[in-house]
Phi, psi and omega in degrees: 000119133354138174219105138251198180264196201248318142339298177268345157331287246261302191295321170281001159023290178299306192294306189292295190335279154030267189274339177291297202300285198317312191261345198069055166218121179310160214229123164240170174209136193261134139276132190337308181303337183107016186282162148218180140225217193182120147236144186213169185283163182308312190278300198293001189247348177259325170311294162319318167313276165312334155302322148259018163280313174269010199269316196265334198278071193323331165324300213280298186298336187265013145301302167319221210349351184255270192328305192277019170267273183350291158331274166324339194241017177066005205252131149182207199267139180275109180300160175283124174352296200295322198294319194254349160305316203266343160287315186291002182053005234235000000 
């Protein structure tokens, strides 16, 4: 992660803002006192949010880990040709 001063955040604004959005990449910015904050875009900061709502969610991984058992062992459910036309959109 990019590290600036608070300072130069304020004259590069745009240019940083920017570059957060574009590339996905976090931003930290320090302060003198020694404070920091992290901008980061809006979508890559509701991504993270769901990712640890699953990460916390004991339910939710051992459904993964039972599926990534499954997988590994060749075995689960196969969808049906129409099943996978209507995913494939196709």
């Amino acid at each position: 992660m990019d590290t600036v001063s608070v300072n130069q955040f304020r004259d590069k604004l745009k240019s940083l803002v920017e570059n957060v959005i574009t590339n996905h990449t976090p931003l930290k910015v320090t302060r003198r006192a020694g404070e920091a904050f992290v901008v980061m875009s809006a979508d890559d900061w509701e991504r993270e949010q769901e990712t640890l709502y699953v990460l916390q969610n004991s339910s939710l991984m051992k459904q993964i880990a039972d599926s990534m058992a499954t997988h590994n062992k060749s075995f689960g459910y196969t969808p049906t040709s129409d099943e996978l036309n209507e995913i494939t959109s196709i």
